[in-house]
N, C-alpha and C positions, 0 to 999 in steps of 0.2 A: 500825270501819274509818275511817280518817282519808285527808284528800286523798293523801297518798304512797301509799296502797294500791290507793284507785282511779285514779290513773296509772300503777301497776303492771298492775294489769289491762287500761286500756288499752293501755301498752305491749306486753303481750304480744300483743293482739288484732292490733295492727302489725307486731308480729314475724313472725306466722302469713302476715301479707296478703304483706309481703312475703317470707317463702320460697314463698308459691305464687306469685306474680311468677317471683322466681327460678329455679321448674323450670320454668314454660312456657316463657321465653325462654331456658332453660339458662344463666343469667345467675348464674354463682358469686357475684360480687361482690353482686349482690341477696339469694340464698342465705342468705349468712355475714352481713351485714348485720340478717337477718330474725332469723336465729337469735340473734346478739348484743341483739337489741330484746328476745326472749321472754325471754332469760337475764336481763336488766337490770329485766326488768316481773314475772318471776319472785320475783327477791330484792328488790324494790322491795314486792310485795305483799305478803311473808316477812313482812320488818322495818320496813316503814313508813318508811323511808329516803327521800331524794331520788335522785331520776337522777345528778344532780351526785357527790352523794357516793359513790354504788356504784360511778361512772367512776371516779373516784377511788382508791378503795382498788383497783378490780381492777388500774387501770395498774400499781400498785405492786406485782403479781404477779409 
């Protein structure tokens, strides 16, 4: 496991903090926010990618 994978796991563990942020305060933007973090820590831990790079290619979606 290399540094990009465990910033993927943490990213995800950020992503979780904040969707529960987001339902207590009903806070969509926190929400969508939290869930893009799991998504980005998700494929971060996949591929051993940077954050930088996964933004990247998904903008290009």
């Amino acid at each position: 496991m290399n540094t990009d994978q465990l910033k993927g796991n943490w990213n995800q563990i950020k992503g979780k903090i904040k969707q529960e942020y987001g339902i207590a305060t009903e806070d969509d933007a926190a929400f969508t926010e939290g869930k893009y973090d799991e998504l980005v820590g998700r494929i971060q831990e996949k591929t051993g990618k940077t954050k930088e790079r996964i933004n990247e290619e998904i903008s290009k979606w």
